[in-house]
C-alpha positions as CSV (number, residue, x, y, z in Angstrom):
1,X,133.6,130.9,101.4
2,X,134.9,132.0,97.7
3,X,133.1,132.5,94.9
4,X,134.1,129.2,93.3
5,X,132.6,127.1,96.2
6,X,129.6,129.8,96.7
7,X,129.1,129.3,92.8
8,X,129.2,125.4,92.6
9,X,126.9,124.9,95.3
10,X,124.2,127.6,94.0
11,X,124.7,125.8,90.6
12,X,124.3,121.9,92.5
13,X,120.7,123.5,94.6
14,X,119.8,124.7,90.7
15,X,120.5,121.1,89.5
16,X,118.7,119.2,92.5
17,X,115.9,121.9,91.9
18,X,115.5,120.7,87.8
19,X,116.0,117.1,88.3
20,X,113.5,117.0,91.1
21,X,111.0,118.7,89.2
22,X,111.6,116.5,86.5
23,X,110.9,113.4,88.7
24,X,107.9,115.5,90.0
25,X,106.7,115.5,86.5
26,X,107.3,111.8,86.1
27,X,105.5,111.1,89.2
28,X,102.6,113.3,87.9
29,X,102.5,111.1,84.5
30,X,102.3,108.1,86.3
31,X,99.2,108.9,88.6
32,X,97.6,110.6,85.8
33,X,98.7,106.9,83.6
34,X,97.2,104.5,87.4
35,X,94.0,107.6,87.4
36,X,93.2,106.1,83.4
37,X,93.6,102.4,84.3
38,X,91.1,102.7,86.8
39,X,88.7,104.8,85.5
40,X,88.8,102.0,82.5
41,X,88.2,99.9,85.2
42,X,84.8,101.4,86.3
43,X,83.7,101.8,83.2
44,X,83.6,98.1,82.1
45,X,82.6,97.5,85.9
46,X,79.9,99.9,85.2
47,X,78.7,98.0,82.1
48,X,79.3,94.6,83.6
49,X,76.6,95.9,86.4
50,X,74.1,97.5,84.0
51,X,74.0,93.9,82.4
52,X,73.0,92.4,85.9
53,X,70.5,95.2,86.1
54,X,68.9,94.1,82.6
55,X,68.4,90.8,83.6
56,X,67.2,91.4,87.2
57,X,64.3,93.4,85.3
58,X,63.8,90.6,82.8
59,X,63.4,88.3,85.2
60,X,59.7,87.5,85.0
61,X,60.3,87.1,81.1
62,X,63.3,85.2,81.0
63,X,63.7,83.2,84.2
64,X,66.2,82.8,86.6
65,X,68.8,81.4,83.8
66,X,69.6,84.9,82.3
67,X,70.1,86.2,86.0
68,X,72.6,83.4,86.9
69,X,74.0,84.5,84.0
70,X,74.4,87.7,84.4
71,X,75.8,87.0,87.6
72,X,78.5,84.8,86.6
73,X,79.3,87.0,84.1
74,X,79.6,89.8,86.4
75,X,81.8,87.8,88.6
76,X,84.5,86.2,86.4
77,X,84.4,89.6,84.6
78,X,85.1,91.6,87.7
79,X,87.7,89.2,88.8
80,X,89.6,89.6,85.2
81,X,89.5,92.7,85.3
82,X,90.5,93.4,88.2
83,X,93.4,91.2,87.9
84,X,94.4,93.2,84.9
85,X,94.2,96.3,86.2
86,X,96.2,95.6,89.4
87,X,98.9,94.2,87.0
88,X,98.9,97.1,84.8
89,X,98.7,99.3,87.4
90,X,102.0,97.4,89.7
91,X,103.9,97.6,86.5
92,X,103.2,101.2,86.3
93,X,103.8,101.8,90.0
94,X,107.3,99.4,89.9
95,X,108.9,102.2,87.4
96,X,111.5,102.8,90.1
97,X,113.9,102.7,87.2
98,X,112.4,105.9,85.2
99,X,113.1,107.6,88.9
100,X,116.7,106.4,89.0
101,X,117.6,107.1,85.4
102,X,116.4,110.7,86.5
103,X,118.5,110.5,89.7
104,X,121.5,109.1,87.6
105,X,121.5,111.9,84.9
106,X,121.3,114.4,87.8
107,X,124.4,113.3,88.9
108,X,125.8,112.9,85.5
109,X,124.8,116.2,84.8
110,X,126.5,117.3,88.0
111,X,130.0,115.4,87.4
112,X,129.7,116.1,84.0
113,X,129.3,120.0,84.2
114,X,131.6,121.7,81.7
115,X,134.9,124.0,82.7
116,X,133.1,127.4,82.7
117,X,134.9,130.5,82.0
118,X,133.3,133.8,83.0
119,X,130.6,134.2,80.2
120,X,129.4,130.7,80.9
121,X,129.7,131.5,85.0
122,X,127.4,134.9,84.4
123,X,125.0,132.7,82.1
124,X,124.5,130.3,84.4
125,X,124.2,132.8,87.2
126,X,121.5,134.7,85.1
127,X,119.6,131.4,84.4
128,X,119.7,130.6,88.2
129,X,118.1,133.6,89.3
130,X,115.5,133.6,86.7
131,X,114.8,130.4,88.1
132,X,114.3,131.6,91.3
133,X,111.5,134.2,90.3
134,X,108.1,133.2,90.9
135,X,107.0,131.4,87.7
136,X,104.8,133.4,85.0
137,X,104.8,133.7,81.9
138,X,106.8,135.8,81.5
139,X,109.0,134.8,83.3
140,X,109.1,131.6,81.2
141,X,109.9,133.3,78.0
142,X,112.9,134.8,79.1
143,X,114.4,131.8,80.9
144,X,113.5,130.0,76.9
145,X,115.5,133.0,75.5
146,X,118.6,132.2,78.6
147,X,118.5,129.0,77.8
148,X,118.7,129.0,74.1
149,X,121.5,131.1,74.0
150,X,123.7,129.2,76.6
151,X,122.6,126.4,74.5
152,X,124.6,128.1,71.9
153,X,127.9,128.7,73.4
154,X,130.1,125.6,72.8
155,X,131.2,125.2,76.5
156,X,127.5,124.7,77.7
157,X,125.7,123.0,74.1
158,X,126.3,119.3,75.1
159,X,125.6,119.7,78.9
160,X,122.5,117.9,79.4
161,X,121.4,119.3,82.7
162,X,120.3,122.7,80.0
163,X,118.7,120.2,77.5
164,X,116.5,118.7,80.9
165,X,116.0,122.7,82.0
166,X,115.0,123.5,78.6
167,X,112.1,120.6,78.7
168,X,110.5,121.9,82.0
169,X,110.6,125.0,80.7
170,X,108.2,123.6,77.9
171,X,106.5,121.4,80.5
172,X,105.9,124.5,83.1
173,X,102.0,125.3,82.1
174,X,101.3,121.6,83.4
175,X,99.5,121.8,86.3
176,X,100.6,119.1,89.3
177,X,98.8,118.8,92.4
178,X,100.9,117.7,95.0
């Protein structure tokens, strides 16, 4: 194998490495978006059932009206709401487009990769490996201070796949269970 071919397929595994942990991050978003929808959920579900609770104790003073009330309110609110929160939270999970839009600039980024001449070939090279260090943050700061200055040279400013590395970068402190 040359160096060419050993190059472009170190720099492809970089690019499948970003754009996957950019759709990681997505993902992340979205269960963190379903998490609040459904803890909304229990909370009015909560409030709905303290209501019932009420009128069960006000019973003897108010009669069995209140309580049928209650009930019926419980019901048609639980059913609303949950009817709303399974829409909301479909629409969420249907964002298949946010994952191909990432998928899509990944290969954009990879067809549209600038011609590299040696400077930008040992930038790139220095940004891979710092990539491949075990995250801290350190570690961070000096793949920030890569970054910007290969966002600097004219061959690699208006290559997006940077611009997406430059975000994670950013985004690294997030924590994401998997």
């Amino acid at each position: 194998m040359d160096l060419q071919t050993a190059f472009e397929d170190d720099l492809r595994r970089w690019l499948d490495e970003i754009y996957g942990r950019v759709e990681l991050l997505a993902r992340h978003d979205e269960r963190l978006a379903v998490e609040g929808v459904l803890e909304r959920e229990n909370r009015l579900l909560s409030v709905l059932i303290a209501i019932l609770a009420g009128s069960i104790l006000l019973l003897p003073l108010a009669g069995g009206s209140l309580m049928i009330g209650a009930l019926v309110l419980l019901y048609v609110g639980a059913l609303g709401s949950s009817a709303v929160t399974l829409l909301k939270i479909r629409r969420l999970e249907q964002s298949s487009a946010r994952y191909r839009a990432i998928r899509e600039r990944h290969e954009a980024a990879w067809q549209g990769r600038p011609s590299l001449g040696p400077d930008e070939r040992a930038q790139l090279i220095r940004l891979i490996n710092l990539s491949k260090l075990r995250a801290s943050d350190a570690v961070r700061a000096a793949l920030a201070v890569e970054l910007s200055e290969a966002r600097r040279r004219p061959a690699l400013a208006v290559w997006p796949a940077l611009a997406d590395a430059e975000v994670l970068v950013r985004e690294a402190p997030r924590p994401l269970e998997d």
